[in-house]
PDB file of N, CA, C and O in Angstrom:
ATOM      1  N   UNK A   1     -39.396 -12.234   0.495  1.00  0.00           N
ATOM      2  CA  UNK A   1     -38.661 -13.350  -0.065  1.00  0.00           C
ATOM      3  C   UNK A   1     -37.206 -13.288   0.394  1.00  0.00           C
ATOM      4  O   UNK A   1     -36.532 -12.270   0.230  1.00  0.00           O
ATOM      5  N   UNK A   2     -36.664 -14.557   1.056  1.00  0.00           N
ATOM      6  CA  UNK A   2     -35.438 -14.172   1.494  1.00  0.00           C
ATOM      7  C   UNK A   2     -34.707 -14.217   0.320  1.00  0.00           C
ATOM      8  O   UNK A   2     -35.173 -14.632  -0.741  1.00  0.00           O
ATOM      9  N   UNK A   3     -33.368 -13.729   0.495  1.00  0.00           N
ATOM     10  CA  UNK A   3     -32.283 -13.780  -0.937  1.00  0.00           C
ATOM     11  C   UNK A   3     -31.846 -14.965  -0.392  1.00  0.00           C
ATOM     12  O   UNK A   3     -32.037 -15.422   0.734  1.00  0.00           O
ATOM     13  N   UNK A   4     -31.235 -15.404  -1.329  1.00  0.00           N
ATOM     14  CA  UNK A   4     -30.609 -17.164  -1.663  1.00  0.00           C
ATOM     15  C   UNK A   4     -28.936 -16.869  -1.560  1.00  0.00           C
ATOM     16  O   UNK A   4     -28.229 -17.814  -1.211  1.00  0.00           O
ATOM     17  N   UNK A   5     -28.359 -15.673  -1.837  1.00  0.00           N
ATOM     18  CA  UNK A   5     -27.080 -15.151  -2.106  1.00  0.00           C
ATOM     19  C   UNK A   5     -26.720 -14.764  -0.345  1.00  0.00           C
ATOM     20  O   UNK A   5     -27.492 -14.574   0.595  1.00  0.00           O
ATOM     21  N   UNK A   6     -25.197 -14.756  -0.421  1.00  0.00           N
ATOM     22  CA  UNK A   6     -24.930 -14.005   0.966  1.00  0.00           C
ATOM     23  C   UNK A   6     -23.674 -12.823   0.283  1.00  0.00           C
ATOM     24  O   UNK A   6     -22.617 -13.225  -0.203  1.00  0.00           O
ATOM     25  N   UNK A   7     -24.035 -11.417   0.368  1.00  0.00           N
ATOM     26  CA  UNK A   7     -23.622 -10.356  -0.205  1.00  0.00           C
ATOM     27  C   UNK A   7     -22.043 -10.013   0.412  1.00  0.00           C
ATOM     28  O   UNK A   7     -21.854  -9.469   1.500  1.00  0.00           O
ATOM     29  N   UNK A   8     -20.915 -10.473  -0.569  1.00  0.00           N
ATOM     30  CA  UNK A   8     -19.960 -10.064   0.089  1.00  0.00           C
ATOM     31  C   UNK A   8     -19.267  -8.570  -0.536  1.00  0.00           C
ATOM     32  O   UNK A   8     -18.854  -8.542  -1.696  1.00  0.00           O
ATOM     33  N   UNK A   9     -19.188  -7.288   0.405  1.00  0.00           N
ATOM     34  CA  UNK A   9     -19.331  -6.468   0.008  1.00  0.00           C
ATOM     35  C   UNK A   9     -17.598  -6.014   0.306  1.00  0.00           C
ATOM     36  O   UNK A   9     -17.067  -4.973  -0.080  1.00  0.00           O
ATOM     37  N   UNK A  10     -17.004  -7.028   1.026  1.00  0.00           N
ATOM     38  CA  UNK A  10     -15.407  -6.161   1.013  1.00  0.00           C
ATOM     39  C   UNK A  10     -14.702  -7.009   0.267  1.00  0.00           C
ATOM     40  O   UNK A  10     -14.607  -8.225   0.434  1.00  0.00           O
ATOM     41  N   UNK A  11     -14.008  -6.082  -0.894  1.00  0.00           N
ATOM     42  CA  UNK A  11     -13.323  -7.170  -1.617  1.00  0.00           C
ATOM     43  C   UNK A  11     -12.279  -8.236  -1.425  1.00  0.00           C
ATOM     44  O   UNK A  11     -12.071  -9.069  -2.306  1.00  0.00           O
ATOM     45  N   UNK A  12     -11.396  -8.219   0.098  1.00  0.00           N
ATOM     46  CA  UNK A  12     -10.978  -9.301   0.698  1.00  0.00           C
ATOM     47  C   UNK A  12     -11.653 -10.311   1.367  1.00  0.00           C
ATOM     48  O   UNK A  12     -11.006 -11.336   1.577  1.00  0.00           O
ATOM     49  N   UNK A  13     -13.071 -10.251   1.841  1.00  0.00           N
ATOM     50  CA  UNK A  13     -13.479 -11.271   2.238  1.00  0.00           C
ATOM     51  C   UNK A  13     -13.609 -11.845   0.850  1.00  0.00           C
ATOM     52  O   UNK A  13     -12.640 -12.551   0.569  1.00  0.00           O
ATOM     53  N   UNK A  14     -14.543 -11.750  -0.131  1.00  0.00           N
ATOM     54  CA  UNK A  14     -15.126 -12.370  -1.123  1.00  0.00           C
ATOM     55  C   UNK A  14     -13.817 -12.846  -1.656  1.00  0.00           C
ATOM     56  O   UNK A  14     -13.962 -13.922  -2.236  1.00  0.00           O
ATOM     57  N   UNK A  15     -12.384 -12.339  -1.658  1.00  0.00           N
ATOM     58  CA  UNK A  15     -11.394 -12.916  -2.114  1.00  0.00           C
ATOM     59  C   UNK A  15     -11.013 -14.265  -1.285  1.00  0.00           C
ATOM     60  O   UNK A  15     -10.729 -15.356  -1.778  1.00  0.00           O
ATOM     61  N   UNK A  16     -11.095 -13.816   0.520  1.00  0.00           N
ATOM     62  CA  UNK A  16     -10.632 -14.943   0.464  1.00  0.00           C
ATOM     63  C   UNK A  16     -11.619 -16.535   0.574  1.00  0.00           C
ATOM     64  O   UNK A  16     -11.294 -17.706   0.381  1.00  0.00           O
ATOM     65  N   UNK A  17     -12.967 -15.860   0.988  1.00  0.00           N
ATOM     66  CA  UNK A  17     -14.329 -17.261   0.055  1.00  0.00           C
ATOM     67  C   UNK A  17     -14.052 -17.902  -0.796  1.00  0.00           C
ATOM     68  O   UNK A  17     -14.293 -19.107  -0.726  1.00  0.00           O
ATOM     69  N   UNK A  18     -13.234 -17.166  -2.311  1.00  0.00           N
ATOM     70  CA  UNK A  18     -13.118 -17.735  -3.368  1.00  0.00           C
ATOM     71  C   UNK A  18     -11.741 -18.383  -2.972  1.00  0.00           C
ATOM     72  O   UNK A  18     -11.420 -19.373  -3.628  1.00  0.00           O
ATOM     73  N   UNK A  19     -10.842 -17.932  -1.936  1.00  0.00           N
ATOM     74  CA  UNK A  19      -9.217 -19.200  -1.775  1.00  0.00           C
ATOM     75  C   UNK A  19     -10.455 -20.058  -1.232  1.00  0.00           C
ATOM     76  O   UNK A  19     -10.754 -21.033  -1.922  1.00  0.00           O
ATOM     77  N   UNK A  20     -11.097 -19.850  -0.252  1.00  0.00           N
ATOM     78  CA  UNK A  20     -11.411 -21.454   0.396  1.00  0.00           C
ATOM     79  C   UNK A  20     -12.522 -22.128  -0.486  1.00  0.00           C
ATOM     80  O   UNK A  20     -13.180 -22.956   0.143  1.00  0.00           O
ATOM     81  N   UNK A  21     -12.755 -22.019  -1.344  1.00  0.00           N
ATOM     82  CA  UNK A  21     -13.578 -23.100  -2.670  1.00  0.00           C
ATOM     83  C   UNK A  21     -15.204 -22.420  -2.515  1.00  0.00           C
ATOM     84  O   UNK A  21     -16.104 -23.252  -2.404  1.00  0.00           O
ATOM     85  N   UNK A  22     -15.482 -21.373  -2.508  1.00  0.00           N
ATOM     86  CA  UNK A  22     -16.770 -21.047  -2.928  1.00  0.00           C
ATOM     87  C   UNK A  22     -16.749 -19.953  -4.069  1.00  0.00           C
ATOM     88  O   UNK A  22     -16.168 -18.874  -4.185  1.00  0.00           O
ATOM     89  N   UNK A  23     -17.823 -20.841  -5.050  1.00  0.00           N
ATOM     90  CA  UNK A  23     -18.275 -19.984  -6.139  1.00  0.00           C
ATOM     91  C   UNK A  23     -18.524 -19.067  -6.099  1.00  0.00           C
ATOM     92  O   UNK A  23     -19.206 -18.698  -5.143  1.00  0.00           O
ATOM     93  N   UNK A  24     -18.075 -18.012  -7.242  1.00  0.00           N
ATOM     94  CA  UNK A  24     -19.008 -16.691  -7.308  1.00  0.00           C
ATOM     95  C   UNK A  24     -19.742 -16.985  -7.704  1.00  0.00           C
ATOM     96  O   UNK A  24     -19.582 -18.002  -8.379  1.00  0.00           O
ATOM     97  N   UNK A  25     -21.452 -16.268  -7.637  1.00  0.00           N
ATOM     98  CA  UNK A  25     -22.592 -16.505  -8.450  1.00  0.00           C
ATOM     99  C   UNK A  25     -23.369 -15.261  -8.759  1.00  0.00           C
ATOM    100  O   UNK A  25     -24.569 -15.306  -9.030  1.00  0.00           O
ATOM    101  N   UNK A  26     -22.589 -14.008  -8.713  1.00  0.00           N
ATOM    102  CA  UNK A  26     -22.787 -12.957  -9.684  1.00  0.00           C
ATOM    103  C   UNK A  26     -22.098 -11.908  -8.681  1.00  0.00           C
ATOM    104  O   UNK A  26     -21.227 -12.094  -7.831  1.00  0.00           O
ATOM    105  N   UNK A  27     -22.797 -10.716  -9.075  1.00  0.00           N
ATOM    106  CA  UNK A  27     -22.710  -9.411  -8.385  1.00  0.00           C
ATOM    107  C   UNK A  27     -23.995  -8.719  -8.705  1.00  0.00           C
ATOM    108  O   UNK A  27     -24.637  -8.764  -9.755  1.00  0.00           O
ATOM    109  N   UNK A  28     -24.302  -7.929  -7.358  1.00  0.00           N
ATOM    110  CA  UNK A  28     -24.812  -6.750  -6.801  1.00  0.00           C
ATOM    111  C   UNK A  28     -24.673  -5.553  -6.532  1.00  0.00           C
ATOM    112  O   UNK A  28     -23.809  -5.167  -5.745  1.00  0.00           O
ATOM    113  N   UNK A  29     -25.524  -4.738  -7.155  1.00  0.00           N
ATOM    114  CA  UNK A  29     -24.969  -3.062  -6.561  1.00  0.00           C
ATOM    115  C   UNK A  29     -24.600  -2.289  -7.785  1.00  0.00           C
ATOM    116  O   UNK A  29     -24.212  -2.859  -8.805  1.00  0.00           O
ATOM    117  N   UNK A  30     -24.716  -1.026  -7.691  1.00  0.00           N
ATOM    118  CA  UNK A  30     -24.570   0.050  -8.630  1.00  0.00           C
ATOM    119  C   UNK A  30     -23.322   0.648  -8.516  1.00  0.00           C
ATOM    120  O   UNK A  30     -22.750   0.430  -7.448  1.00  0.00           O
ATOM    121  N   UNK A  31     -22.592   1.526  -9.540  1.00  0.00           N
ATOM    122  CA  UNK A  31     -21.128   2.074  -8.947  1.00  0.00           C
ATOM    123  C   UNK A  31     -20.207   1.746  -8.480  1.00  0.00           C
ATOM    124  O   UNK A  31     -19.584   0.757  -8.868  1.00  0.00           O
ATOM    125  N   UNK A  32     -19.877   2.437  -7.572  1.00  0.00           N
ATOM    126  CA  UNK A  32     -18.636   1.652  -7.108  1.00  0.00           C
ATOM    127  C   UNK A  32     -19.248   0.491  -5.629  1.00  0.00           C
ATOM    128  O   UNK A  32     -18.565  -0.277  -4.951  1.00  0.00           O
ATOM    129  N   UNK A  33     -20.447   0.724  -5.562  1.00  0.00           N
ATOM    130  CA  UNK A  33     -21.101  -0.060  -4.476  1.00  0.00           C
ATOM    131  C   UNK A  33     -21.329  -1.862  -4.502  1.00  0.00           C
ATOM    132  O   UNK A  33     -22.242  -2.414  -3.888  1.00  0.00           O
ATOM    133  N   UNK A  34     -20.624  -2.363  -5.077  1.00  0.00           N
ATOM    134  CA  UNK A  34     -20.964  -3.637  -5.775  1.00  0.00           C
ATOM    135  C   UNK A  34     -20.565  -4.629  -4.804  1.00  0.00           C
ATOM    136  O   UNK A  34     -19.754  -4.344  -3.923  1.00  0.00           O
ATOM    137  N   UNK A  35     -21.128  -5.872  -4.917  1.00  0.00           N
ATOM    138  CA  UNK A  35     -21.085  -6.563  -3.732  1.00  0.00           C
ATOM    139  C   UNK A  35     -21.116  -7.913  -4.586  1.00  0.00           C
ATOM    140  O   UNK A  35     -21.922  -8.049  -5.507  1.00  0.00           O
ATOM    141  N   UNK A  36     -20.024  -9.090  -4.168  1.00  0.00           N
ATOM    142  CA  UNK A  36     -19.615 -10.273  -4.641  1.00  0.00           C
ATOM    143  C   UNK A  36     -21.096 -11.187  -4.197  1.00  0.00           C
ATOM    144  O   UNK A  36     -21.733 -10.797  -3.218  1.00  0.00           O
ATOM    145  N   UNK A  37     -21.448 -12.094  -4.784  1.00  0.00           N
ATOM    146  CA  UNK A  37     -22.588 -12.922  -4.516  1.00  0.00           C
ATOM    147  C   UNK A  37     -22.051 -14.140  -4.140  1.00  0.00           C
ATOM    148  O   UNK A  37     -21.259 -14.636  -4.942  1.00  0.00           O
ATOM    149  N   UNK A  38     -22.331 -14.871  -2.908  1.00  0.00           N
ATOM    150  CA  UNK A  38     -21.992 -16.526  -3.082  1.00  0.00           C
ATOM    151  C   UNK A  38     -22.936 -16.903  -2.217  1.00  0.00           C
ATOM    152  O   UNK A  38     -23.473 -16.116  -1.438  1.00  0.00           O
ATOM    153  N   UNK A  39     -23.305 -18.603  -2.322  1.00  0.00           N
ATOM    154  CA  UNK A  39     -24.388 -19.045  -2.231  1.00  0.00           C
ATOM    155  C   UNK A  39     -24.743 -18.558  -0.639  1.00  0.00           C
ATOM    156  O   UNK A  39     -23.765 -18.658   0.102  1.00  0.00           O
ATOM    157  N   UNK A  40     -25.504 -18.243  -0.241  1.00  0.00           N
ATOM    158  CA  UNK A  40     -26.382 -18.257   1.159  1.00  0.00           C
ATOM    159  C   UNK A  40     -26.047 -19.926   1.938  1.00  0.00           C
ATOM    160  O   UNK A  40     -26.976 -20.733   1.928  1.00  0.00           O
ATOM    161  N   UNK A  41     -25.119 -20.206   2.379  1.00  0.00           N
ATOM    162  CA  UNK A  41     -25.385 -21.291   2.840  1.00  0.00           C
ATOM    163  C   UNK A  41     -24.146 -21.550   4.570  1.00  0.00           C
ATOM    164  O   UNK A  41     -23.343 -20.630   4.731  1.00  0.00           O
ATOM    165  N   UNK A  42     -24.112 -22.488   5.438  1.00  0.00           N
ATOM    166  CA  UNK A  42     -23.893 -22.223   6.709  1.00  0.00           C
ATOM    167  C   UNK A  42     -22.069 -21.947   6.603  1.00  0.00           C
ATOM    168  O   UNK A  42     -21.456 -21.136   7.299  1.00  0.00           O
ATOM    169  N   UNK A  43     -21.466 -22.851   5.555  1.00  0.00           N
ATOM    170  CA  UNK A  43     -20.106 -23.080   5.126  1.00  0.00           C
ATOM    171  C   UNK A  43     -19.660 -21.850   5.014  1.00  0.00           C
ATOM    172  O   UNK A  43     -18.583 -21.595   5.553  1.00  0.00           O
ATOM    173  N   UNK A  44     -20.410 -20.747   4.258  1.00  0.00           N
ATOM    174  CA  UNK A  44     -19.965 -19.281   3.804  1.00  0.00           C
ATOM    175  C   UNK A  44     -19.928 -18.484   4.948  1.00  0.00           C
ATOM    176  O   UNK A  44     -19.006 -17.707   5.194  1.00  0.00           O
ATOM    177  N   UNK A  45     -21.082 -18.690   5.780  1.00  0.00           N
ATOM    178  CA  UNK A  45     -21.013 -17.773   7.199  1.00  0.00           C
ATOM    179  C   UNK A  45     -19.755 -18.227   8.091  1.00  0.00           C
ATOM    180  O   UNK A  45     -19.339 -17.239   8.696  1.00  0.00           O
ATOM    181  N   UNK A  46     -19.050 -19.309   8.366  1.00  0.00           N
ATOM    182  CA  UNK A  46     -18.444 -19.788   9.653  1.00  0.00           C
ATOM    183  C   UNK A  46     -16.887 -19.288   8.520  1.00  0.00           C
ATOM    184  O   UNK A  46     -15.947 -18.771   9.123  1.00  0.00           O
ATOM    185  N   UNK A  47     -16.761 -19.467   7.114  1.00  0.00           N
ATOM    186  CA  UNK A  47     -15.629 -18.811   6.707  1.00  0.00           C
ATOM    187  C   UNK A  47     -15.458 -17.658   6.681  1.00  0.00           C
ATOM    188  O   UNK A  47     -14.299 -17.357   6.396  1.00  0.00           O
ATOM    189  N   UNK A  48     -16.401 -16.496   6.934  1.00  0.00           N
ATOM    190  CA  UNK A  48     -16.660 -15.204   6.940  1.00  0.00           C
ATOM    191  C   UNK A  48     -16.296 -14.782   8.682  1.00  0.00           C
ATOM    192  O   UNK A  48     -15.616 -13.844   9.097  1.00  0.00           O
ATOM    193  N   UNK A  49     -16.916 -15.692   9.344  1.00  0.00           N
ATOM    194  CA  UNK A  49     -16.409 -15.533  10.917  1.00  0.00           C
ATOM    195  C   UNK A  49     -14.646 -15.645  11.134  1.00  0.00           C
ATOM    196  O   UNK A  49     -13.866 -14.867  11.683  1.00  0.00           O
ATOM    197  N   UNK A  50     -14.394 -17.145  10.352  1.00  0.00           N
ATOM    198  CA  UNK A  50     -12.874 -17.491  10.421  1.00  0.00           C
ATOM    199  C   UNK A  50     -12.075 -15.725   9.821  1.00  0.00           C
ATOM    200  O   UNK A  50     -11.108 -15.136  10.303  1.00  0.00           O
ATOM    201  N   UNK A  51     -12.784 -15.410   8.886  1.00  0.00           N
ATOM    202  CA  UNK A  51     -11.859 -14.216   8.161  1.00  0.00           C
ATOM    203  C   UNK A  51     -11.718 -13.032   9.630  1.00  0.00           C
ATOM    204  O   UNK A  51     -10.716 -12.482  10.086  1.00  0.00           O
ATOM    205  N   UNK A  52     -13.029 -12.972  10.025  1.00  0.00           N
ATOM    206  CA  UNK A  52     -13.242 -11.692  10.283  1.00  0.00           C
ATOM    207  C   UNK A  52     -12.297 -11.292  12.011  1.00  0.00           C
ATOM    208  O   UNK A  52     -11.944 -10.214  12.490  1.00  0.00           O
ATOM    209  N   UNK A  53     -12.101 -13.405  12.766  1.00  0.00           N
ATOM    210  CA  UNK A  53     -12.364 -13.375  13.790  1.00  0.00           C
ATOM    211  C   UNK A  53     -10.000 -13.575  14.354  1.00  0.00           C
ATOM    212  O   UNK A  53      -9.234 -14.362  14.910  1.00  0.00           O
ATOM    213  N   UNK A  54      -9.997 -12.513  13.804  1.00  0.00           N
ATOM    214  CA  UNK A  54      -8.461 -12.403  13.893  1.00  0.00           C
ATOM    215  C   UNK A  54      -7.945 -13.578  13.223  1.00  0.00           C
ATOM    216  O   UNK A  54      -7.638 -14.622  13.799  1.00  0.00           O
ATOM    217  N   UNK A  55      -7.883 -13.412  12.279  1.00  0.00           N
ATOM    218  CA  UNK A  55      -7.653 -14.724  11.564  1.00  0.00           C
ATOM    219  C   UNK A  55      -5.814 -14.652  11.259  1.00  0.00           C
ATOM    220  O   UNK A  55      -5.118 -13.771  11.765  1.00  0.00           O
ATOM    221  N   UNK A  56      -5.325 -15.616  10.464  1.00  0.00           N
ATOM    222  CA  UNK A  56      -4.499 -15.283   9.344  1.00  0.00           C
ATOM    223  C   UNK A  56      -4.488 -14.810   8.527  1.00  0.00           C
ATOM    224  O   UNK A  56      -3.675 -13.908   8.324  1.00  0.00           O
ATOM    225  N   UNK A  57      -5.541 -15.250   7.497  1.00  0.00           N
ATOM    226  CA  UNK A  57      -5.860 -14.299   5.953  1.00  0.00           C
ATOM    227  C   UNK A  57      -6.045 -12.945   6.099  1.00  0.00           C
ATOM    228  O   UNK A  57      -5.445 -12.041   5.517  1.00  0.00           O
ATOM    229  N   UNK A  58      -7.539 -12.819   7.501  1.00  0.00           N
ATOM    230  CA  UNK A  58      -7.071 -11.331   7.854  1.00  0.00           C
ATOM    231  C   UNK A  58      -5.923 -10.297   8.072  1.00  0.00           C
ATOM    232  O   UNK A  58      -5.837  -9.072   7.983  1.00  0.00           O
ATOM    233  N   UNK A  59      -5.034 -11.369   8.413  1.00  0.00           N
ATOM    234  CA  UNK A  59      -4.027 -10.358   8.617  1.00  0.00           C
ATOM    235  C   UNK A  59      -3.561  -9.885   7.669  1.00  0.00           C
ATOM    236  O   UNK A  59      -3.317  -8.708   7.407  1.00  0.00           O
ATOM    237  N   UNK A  60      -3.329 -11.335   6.765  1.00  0.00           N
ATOM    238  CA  UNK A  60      -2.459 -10.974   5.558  1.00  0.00           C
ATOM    239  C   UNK A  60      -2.862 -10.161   4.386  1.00  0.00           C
ATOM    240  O   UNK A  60      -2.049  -9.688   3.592  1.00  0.00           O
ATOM    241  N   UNK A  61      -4.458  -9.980   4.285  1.00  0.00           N
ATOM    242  CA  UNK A  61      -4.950  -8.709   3.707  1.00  0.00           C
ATOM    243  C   UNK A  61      -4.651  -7.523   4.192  1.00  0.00           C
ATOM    244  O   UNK A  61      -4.083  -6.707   3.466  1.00  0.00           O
ATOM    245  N   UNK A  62      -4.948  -7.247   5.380  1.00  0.00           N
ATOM    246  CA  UNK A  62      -4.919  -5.826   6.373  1.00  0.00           C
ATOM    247  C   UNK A  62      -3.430  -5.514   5.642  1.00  0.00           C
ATOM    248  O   UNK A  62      -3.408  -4.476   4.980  1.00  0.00           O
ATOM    249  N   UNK A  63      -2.554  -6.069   5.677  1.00  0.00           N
ATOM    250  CA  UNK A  63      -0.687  -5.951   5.130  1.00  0.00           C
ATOM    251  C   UNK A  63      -0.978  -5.739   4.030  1.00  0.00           C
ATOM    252  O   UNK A  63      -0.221  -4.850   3.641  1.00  0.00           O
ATOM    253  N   UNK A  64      -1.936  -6.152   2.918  1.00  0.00           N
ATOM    254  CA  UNK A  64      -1.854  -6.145   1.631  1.00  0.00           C
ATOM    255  C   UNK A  64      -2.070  -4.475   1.430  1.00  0.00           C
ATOM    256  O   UNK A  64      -1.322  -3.649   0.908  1.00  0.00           O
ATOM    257  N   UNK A  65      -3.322  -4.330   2.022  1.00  0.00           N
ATOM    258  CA  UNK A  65      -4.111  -2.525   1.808  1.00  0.00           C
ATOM    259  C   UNK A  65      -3.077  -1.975   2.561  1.00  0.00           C
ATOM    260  O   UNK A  65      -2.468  -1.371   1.678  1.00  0.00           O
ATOM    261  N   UNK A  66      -2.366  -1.742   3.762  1.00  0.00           N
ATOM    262  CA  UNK A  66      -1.690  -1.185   4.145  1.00  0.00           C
ATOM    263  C   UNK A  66      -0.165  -0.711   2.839  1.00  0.00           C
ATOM    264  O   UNK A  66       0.277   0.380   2.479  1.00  0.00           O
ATOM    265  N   UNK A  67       0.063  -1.567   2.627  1.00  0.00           N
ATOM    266  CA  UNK A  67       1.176  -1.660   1.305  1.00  0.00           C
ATOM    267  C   UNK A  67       0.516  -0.946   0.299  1.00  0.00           C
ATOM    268  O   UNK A  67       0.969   0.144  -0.051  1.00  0.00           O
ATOM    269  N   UNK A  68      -0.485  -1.408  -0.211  1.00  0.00           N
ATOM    270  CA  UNK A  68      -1.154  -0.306  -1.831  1.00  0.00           C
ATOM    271  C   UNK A  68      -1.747   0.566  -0.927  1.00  0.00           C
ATOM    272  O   UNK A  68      -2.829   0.953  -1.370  1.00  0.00           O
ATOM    273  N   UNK A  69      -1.557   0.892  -0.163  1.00  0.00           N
ATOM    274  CA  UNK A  69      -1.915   2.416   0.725  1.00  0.00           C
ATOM    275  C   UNK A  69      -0.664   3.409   0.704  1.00  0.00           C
ATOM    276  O   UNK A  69      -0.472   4.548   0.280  1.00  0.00           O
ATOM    277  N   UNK A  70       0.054   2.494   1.325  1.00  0.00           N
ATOM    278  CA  UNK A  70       1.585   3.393   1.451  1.00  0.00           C
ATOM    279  C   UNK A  70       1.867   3.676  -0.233  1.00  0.00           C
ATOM    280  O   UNK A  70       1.872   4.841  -0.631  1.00  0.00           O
ATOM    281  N   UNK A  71       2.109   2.501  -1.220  1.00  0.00           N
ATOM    282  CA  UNK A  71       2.080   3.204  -2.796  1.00  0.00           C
ATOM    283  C   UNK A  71       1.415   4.016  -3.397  1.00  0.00           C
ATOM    284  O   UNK A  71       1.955   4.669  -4.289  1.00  0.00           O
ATOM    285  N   UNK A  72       0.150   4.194  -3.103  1.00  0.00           N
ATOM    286  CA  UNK A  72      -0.677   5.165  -3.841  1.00  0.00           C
ATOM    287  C   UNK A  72      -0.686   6.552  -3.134  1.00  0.00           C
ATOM    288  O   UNK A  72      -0.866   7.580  -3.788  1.00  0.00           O
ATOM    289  N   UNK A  73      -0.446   6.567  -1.490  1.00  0.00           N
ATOM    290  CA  UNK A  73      -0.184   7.809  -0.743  1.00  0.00           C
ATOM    291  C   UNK A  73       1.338   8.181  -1.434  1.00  0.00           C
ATOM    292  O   UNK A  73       1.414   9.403  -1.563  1.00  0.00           O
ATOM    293  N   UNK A  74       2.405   7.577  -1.850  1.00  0.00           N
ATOM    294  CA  UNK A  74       3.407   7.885  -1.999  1.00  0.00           C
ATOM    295  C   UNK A  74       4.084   7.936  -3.266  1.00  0.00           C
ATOM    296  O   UNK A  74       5.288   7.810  -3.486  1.00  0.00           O
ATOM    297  N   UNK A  75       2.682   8.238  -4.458  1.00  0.00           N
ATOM    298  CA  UNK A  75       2.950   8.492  -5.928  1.00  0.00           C
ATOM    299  C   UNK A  75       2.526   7.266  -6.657  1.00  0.00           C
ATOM    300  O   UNK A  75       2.054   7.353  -7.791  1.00  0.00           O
ATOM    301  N   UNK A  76       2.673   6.165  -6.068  1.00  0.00           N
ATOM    302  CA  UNK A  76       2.977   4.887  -7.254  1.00  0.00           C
ATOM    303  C   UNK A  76       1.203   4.655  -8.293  1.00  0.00           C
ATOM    304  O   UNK A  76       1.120   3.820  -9.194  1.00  0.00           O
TER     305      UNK A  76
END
């Protein structure tokens, strides 16, 4: 049975799905392994390409973790 969901498992993509207008429709996964749910459909894949494919948002995440990287390596 295929799944109906498309599993977003890094928490900046699924963040930025939800800036460009797609629903969450649950979560997946045990622990710390958990994975954002949104619908299976062609709109979610070509915004997942836009993220992945040197984007802007990409960047501006990669800067985000880099920053709460440098704070948490450096006490905060």
């Amino acid at each position: 049975m295929k799944n109906k969901h498309f599993e977003a498992g890094n928490l900046y993509l699924a963040t930025y799905l939800l800036y460009c207008g797609f629903a969450m429709r649950g979560i997946e996964g045990s622990g710390r392994l958990k994975r954002v749910l949104f619908d299976d459909i062609p709109a979610v894949h070509k915004a997942c390409e836009d993220f992945y494919a040197d984007s802007e948002a990409r960047k501006l995440f990669d800067c985000y973790r880099r920053v709460k990287d440098y704070l948490f390596q450096n006490g905060v």
